[in-house]
C-alpha positions as CSV (number, residue, x, y, z in Angstrom):
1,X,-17.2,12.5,9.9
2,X,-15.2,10.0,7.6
3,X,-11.7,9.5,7.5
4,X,-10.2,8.1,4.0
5,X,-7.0,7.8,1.8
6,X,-7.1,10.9,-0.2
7,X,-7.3,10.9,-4.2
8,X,-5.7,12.9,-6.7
9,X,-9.6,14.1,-6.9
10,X,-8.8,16.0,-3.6
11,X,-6.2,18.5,-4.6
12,X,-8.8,21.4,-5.4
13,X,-10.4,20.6,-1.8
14,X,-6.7,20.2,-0.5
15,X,-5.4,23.4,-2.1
16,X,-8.3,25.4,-0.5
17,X,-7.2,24.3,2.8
18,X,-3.6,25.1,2.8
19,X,-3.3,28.1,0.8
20,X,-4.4,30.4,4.1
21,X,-1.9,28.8,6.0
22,X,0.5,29.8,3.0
23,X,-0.7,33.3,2.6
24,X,-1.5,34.3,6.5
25,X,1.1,32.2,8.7
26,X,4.5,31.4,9.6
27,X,2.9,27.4,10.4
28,X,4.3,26.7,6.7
29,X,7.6,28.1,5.1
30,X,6.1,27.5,1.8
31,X,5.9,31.5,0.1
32,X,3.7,31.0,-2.6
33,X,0.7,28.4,-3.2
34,X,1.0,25.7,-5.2
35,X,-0.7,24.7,-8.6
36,X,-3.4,22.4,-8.6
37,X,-0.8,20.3,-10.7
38,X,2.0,20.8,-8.0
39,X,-0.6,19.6,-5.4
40,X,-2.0,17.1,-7.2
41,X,1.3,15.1,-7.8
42,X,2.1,15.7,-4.6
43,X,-0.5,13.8,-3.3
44,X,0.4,11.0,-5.9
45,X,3.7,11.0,-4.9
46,X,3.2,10.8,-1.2
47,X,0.4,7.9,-1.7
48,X,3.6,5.9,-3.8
49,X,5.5,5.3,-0.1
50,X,3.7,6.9,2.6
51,X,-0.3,7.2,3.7
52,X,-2.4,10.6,2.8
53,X,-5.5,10.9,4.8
54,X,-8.4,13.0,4.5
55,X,-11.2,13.5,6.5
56,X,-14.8,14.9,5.3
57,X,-17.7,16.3,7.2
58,X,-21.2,16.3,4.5
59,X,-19.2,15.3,1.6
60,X,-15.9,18.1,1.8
61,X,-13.1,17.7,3.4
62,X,-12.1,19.8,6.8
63,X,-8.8,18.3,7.1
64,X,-5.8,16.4,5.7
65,X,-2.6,14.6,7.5
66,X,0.4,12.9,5.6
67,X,3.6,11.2,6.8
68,X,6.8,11.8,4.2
69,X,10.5,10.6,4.7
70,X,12.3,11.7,7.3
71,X,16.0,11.7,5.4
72,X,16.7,9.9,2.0
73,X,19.2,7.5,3.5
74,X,17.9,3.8,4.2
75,X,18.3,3.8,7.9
76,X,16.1,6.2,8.2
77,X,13.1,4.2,6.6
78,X,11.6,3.4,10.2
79,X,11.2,7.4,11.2
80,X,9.0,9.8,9.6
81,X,7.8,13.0,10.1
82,X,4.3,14.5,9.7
83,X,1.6,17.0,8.5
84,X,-1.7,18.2,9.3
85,X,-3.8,20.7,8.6
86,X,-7.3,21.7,9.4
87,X,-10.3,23.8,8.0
88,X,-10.2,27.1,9.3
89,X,-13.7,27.4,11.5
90,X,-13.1,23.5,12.5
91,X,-10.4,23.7,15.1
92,X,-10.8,22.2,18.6
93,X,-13.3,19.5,17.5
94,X,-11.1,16.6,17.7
95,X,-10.6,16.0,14.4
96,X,-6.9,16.7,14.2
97,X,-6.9,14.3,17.1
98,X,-9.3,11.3,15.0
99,X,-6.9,12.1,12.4
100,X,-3.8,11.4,13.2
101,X,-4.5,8.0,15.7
102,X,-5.5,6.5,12.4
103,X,-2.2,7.6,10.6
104,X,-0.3,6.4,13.9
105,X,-2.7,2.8,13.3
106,X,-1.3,3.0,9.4
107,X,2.3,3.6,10.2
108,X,2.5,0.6,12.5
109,X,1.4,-1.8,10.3
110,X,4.2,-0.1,7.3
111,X,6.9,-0.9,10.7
112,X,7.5,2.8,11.7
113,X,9.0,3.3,14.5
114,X,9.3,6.7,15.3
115,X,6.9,9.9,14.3
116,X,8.2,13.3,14.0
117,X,6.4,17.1,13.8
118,X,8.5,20.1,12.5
119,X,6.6,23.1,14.1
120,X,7.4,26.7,14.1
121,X,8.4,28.2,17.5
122,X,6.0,29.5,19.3
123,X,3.1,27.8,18.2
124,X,1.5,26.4,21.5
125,X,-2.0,24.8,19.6
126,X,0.0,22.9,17.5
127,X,2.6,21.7,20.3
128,X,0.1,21.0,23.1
129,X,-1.9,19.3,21.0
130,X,1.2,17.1,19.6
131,X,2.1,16.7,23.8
132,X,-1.7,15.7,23.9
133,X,-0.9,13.0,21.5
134,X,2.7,11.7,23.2
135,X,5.2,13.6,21.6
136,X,8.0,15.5,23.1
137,X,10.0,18.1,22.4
138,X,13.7,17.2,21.4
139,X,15.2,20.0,19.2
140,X,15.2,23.9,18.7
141,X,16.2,25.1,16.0
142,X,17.0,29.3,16.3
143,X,16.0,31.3,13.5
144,X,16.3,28.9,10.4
145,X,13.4,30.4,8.4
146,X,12.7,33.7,6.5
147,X,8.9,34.5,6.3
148,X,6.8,37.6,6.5
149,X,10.2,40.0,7.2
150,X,10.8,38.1,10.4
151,X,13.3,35.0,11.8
152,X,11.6,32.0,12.9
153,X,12.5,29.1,15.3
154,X,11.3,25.7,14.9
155,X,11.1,22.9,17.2
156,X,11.5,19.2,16.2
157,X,8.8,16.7,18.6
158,X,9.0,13.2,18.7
159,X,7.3,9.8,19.4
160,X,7.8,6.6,19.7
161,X,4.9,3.6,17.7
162,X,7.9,1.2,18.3
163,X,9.5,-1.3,20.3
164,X,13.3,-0.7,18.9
165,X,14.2,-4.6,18.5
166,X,14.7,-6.6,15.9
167,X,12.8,-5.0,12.9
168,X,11.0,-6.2,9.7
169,X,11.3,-4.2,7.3
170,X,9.5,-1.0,5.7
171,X,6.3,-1.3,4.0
172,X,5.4,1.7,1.6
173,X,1.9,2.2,2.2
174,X,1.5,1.4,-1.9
175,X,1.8,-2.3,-0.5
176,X,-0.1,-2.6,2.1
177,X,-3.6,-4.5,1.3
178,X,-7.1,-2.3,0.6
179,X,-8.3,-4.5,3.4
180,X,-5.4,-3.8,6.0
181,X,-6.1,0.0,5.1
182,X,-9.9,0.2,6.1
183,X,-9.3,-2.1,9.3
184,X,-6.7,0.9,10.2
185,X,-9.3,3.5,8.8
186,X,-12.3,1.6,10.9
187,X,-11.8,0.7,14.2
């Protein structure tokens, strides 16, 4: 198993992943699947600011996990919030788990403070494996999406990477070093 920054290569891979959670669940709000264009500059866009991680088993990836903005105003450039997904068939292996402690090791190094998952209520994998990892639940919010001819609740968790003093500022992951990205990717 390897874990490394995804490509714009990856979308197809990427794509084939998410669309069942698209088409079957209520884990993503999205109705319809994306293009391979839509995805594709997603992953460019996300790779500008924040880190996109794959991870591969024999050459294809089983799984993906990217951190996007929080808000759009600046004092929120410390927080962000997160997404993972995982190959049908490879749930319960630890690799959502490998995963994400190497996006946590990435987001300290751009100065993040503090992580957040949006997950839709109930879900218990995805919140006791986000409890696994440290996060708490600190919001419910009561049927605030529409999918499949049912309401759906979400709950916000959080964690904290930081030490909440005095702060250097945000690095986008565009400007941290090739070098300081396979240390996080490595150890």
């Amino acid at each position: 198993m390897k874990i490394r920054v995804a490509k714009k290569s990856d979308a197809k891979e990427i794509l084939e992943i998410y669309a069942p959670y698209i088409e079957n669940t209520t884990i993503t709000f999205e109705y319809s699947v994306p293009s391979l264009e839509e995805m594709t500059l997603r992953i460019e866009k996300t790779l500008q600011k924040y880190p996109y991680l794959v991870v591969e088993e024999n050459g294809r990836i089983i799984g993906y996990a990217y951190a996007s903005a929080l808000r759009g105003r600046k004092a929120y450039e410390w927080s962000c919030e997160l997404s993972i997904y995982i190959k049908e068939g490879y749930h319960g292996q630890g690799i959502a788990t490998k995963l994400y402690i190497k996006l946590f090791e990435i987001l300290k190094k751009m100065n993040i403070q503090t992580l957040y998952a949006c997950i839709t209520f109930p879900n218990d994998r995805s919140e006791k494996f986000h409890q696994s990892l440290g996060f708490h639940k600190n919001a419910l919010f009561q049927k605030c999406g529409y999918k499949f001819g049912k309401w759906l609740d979400v709950i916000w968790m959080e964690k904290s990477i930081g030490e909440y003093g005095e702060i250097d500022g945000f690095v986008s992951f565009s400007s941290l070093s090739m070098d300081e990205i396979h240390k996080c990717l490595n150890n």
